[in-house]
C-alpha positions as CSV (number, residue, x, y, z in Angstrom):
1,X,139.2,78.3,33.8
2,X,136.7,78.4,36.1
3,X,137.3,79.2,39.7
4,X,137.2,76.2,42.2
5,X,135.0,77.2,45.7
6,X,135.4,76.7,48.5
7,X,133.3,74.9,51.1
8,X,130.9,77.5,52.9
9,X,130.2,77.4,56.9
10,X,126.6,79.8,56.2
11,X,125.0,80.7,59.5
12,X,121.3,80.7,59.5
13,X,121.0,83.8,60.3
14,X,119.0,85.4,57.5
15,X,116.5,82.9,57.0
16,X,114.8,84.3,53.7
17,X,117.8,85.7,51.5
18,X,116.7,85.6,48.0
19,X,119.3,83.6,45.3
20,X,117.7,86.5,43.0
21,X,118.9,89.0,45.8
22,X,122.6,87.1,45.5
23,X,122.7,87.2,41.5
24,X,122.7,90.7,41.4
25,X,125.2,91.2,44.6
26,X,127.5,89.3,42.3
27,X,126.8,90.7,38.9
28,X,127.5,94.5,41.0
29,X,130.5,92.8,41.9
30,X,131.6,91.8,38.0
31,X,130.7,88.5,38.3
32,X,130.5,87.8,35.4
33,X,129.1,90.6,33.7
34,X,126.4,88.9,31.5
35,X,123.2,88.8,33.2
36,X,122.1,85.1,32.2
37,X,125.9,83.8,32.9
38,X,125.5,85.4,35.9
39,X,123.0,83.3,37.1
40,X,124.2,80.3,35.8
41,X,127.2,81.0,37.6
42,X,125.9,82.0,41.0
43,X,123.6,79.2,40.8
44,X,126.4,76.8,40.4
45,X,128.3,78.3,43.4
46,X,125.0,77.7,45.1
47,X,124.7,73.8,44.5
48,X,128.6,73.4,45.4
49,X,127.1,74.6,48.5
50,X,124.3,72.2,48.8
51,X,121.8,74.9,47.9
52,X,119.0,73.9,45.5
53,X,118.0,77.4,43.4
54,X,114.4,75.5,43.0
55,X,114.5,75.9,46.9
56,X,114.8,79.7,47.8
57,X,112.9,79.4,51.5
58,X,116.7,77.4,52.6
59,X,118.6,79.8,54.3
60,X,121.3,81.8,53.0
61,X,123.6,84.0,55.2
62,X,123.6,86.6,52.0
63,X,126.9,88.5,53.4
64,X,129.1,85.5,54.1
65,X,128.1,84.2,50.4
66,X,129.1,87.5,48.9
67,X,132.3,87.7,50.7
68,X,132.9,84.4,50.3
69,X,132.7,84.9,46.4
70,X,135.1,88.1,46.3
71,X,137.5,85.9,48.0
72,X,137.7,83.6,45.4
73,X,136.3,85.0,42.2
74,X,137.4,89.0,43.2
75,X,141.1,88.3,43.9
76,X,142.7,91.6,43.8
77,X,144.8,92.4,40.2
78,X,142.7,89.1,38.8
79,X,140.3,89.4,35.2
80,X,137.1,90.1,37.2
81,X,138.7,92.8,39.9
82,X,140.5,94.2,36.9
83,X,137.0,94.3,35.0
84,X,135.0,95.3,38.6
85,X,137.6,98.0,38.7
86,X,137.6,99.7,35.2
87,X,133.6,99.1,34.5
88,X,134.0,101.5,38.2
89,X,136.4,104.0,37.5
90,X,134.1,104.7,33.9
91,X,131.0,105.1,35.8
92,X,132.8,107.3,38.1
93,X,134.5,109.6,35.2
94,X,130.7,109.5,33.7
95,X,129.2,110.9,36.9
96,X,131.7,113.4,37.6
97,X,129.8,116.2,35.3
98,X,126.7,118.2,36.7
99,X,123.4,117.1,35.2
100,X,119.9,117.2,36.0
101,X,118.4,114.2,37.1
102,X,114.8,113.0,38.3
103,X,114.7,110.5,40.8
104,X,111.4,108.6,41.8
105,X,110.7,106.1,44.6
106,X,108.0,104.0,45.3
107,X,108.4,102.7,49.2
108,X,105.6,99.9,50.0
109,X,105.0,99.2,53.7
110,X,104.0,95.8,55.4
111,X,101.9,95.5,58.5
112,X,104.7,93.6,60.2
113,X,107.1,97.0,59.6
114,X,104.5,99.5,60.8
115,X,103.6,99.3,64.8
116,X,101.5,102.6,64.4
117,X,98.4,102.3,62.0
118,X,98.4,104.1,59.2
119,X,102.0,105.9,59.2
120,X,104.6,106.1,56.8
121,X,108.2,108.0,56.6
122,X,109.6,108.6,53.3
123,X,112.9,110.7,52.6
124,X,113.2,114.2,51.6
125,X,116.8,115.9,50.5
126,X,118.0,118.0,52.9
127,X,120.2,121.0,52.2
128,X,123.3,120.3,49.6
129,X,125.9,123.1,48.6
130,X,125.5,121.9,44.9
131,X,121.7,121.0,44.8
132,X,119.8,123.9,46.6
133,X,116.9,123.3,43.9
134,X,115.9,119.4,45.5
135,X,112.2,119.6,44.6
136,X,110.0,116.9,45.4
137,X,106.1,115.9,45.4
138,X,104.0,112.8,46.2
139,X,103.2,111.5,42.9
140,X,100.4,108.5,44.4
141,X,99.1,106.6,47.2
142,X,97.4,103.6,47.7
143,X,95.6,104.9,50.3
144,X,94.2,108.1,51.3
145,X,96.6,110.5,53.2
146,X,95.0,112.3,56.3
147,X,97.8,114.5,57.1
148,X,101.3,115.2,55.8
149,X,104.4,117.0,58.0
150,X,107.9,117.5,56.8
151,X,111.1,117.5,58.8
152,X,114.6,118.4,57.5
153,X,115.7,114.7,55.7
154,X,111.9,113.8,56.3
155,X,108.3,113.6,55.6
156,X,106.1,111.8,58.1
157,X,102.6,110.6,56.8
158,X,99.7,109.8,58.5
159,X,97.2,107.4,56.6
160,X,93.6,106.5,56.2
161,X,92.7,103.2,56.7
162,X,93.8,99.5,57.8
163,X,95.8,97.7,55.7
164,X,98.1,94.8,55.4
165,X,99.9,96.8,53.4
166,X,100.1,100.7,51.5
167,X,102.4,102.2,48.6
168,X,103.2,106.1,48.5
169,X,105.2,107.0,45.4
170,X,107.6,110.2,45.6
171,X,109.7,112.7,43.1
172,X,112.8,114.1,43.7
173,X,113.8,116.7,41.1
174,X,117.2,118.2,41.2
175,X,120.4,119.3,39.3
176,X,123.5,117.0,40.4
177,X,127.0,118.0,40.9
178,X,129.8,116.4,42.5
179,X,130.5,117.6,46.0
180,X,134.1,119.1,45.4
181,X,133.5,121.6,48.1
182,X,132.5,122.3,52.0
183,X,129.1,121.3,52.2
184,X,128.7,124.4,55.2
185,X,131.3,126.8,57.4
186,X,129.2,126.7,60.5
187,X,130.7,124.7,63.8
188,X,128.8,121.9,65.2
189,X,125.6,122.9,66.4
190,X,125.8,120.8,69.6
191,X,128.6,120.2,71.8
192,X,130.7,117.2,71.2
193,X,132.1,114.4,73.9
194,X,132.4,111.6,70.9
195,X,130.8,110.1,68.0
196,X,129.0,106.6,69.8
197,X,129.3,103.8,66.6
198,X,127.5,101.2,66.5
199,X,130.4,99.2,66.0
200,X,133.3,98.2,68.5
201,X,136.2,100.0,67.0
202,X,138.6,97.5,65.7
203,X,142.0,96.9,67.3
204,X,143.8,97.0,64.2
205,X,142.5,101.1,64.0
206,X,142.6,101.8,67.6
207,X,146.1,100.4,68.2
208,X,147.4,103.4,65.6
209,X,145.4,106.3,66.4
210,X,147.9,107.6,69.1
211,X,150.6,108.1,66.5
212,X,148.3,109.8,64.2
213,X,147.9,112.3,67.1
214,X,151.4,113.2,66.9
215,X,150.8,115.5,63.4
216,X,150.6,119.1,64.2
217,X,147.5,119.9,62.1
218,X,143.9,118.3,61.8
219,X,144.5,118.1,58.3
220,X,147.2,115.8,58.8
221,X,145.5,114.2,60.8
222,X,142.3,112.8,58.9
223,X,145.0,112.3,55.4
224,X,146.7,109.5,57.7
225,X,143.5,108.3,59.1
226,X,142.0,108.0,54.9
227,X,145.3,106.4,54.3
228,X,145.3,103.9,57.4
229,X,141.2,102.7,56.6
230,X,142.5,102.3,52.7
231,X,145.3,100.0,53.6
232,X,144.2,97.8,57.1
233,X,140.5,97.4,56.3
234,X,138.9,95.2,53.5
235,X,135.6,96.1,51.4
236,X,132.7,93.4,52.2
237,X,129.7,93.1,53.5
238,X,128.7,93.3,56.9
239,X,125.4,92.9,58.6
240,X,124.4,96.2,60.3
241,X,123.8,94.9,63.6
242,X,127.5,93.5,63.3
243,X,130.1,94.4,66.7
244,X,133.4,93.4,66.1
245,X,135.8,91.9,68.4
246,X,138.2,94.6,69.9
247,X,140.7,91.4,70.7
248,X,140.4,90.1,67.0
249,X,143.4,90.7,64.8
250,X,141.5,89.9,61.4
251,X,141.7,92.7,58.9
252,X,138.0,93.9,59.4
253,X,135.3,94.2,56.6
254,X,133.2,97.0,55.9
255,X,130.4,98.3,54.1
256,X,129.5,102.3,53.4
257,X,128.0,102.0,57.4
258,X,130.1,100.4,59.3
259,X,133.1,102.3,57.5
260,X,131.0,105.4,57.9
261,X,130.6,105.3,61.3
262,X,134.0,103.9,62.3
263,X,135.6,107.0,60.6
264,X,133.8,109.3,61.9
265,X,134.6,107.8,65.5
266,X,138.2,107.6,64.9
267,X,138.1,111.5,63.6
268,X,136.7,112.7,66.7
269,X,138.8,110.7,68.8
270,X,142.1,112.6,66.8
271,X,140.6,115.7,67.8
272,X,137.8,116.4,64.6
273,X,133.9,117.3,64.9
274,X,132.8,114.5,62.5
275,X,129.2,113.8,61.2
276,X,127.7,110.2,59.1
277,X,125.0,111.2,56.0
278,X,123.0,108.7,54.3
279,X,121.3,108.7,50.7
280,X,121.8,107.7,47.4
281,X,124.5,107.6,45.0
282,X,123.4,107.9,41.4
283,X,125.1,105.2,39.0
284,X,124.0,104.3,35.8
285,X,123.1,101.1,37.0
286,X,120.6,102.5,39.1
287,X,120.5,104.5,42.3
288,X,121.3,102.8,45.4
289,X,121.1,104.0,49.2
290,X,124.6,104.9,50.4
291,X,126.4,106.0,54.1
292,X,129.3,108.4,54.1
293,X,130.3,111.1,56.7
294,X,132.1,114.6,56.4
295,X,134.7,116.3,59.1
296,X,134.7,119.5,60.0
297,X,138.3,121.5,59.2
298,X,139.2,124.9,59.0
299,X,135.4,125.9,59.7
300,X,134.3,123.8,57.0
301,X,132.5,120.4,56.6
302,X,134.3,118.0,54.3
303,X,133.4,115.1,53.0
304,X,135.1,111.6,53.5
305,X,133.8,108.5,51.6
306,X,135.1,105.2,51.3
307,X,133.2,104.5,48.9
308,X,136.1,104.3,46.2
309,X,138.3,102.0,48.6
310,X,138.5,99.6,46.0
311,X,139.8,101.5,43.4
312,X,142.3,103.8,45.3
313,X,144.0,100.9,47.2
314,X,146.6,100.3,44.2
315,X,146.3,104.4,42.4
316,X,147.5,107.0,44.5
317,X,145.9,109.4,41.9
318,X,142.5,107.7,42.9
319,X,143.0,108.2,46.1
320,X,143.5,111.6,46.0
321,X,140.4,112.0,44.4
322,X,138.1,110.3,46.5
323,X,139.4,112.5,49.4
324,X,137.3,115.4,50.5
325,X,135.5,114.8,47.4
326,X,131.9,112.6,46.3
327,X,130.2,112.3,42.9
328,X,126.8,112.5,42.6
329,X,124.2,111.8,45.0
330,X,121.3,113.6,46.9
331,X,121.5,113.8,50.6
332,X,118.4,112.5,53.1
333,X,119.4,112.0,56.7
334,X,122.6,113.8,59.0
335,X,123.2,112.4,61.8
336,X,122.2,113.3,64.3
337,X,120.3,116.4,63.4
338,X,117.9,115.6,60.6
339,X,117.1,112.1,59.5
340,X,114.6,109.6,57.3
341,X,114.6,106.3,59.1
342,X,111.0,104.3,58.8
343,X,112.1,101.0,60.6
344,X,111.8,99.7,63.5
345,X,114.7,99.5,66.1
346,X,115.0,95.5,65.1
347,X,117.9,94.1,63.1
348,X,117.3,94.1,59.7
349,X,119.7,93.1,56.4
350,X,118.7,94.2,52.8
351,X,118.3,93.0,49.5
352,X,118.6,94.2,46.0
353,X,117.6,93.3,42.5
354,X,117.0,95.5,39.4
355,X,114.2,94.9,36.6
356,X,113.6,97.0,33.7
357,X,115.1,100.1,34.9
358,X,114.1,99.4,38.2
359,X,116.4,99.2,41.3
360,X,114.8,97.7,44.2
361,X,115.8,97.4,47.5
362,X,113.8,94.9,50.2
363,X,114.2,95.3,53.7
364,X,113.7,92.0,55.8
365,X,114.0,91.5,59.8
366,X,116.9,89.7,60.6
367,X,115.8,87.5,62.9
368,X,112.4,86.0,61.1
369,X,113.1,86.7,57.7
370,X,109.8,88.6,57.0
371,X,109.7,91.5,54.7
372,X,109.3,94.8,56.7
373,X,109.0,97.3,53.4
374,X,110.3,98.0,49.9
375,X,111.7,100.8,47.9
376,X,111.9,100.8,43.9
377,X,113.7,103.7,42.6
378,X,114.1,104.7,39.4
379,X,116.3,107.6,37.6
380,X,116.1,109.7,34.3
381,X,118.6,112.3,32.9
382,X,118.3,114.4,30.1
């Protein structure tokens, strides 16, 4: 039986969201899993919401679609959370081994993204406990490159030329393992008085942080705190410029940076150094640029992801595996020491789409819908 939807109040607030960019938010999501059923699906959502596919310049609020679809089509212990969920926990068990892996991406830049001539930032790994062989080199560019500099999580271009727009393709190289360890020993390298989120802590945290401070050890501590995010917050998707009410009483939704950075926050208001990462997870449907943070316990840095919220809310066992421990992905920026960020300081939202082994990923300001640049990745394994 097909789901019945419910009638949409979509801000205008992302004036040029793709429907292509909401298909493939909904076929990550397991809904449905056949590509061309897919569409037909999500275009059929779209005309119960008045929302012509034949006209993709009307605007779509793209996050309050998507959640708007898990809460209807995603109901937790239904056929497509229970499909979401296993399809997940296999890719997980797949990615779980070491392997090597070659990762290329292609990062195009748009006049309107650039407000130095000629400059580009792409990302470069950054130190990993279990990938100290990263290699990378620039494989092409579409114009001529004048000078080159590289920063820990970084390498800062400078380019010949005047154009609308310029391409520079890069190769990451590396053998993969899950992070099951302390990714380093050393103390924070500058003193700490509190992680600043960009995000108003929500009340529904806040209100229970005092009587997480009542557990004698650190360890304790940051358990209770994985355990409170897993059952008072809700997976979704949330625009990065996002503040949340501190007054609301709404269970809050969260992506990888908004949960990223509220953890962190909450750790080092319990009393723990804490630190947010960014880069991207490798799944076999493509990599994909991910946020997760690590805390710093027993002179060690561990890491903390909720990126396996949704399938550790209802399997203790999964939990406990997502805790202190990551699958595969290579590492780009730490905050705030080393980091890969090429946009301007505007509001932006992204969108996604794969093609022919292709993920890409289009970054858009928020406010005028106009694409600021675009990354295609690509993966091989052996």
């Amino acid at each position: 039986m097909k789901p019945v939807f419910p009638r949409l109040e979509l801000e205008e607030v992302f004036p040029s969201s793709s429907i292509d960019a909401l298909v493939h938010e909904c076929l990550h999501m397991g809904w449905p899993l056949d590509p061309f059923e897919g569409r037909a699906e999500v275009e059929r959502f779209l005309r119960f919401q008045g929302i012509s596919p034949q006209d993709p310049s009307r605007p779509i609020d793209l996050y309050a679609a998507l959640n708007a679809v898990r809460q209807v089509c995603w109901t937790e212990g239904g056929e497509l959370w229970t499909r979401y969920v296993t399809s997940r926990r296999t890719n997980v068990e797949k990615m779980s081994m070491p392997q090597a892996v070659a990762l290329r991406l292609c990062r195009t830049y748009y006049r309107n993204a650039t407000p130095g001539r000629g400059r580009a930032r792409l990302p470069v790994p950054i130190e990993h406990p279990t990938q100290s062989n990263e290699t990378w080199k620039i494989l092409s560019s579409t114009v001529p490159i004048v000078e080159q500099r590289e920063h820990p999580g970084a390498l800062d271009l400078t380019l010949e030329g005047d154009t609308p727009s310029f391409s520079v393709e890069i190769e990451y190289r590396a053998d993969v393992m899950p992070q099951r360890q302390s990714s380093h020993g050393e103390a924070p390298r500058v003193p700490r008085t509190g992680i600043r989120s960009p995000f108003v802590l929500h009340q529904l945290i806040s209100d229970e942080l005092p009587s997480l401070m009542r557990e004698s050890s650190l360890a304790a501590r940051i358990q209770e705190l994985y355990k409170l995010f897993l059952e008072r917050l809700v997976s979704g998707h949330v625009h990065h410029s996002t503040r949340t009410s501190t007054g609301s009483t709404e269970r809050l939704s969260f992506d990888c940076v908004t949960g990223s950075w509220l953890f962190a926050e909450c750790a080092e208001r319990l009393g723990i150094p804490a630190r947010v990462l960014s880069g991207v997870i490798l799944n076999d449907f493509g990599p994909s640029p991910h946020f997760w943070c690590e805390v710093h316990l027993n002179g060690e840095w561990l890491p903390i992801d909720l990126y396996g919220w949704d399938l550790s809310r209802d399997d203790t066992s999964w939990a406990a595996r997502f805790f202190l421990s990551l699958e595969c992905r290579l590492r780009f920026e730490l905050y705030p020491h080393a980091f890969s960020r090429f946009l301007p300081n505007i509001p932006w939202f992204i969108e996604r789409h794969s093609s022919s082994g292709i993920s890409y990923v289009t970054y858009r300001c928020q406010r005028t819908g106009l694409v600021l640049a675009e990354d295609a990745w690509t993966m091989k394994t052996p």
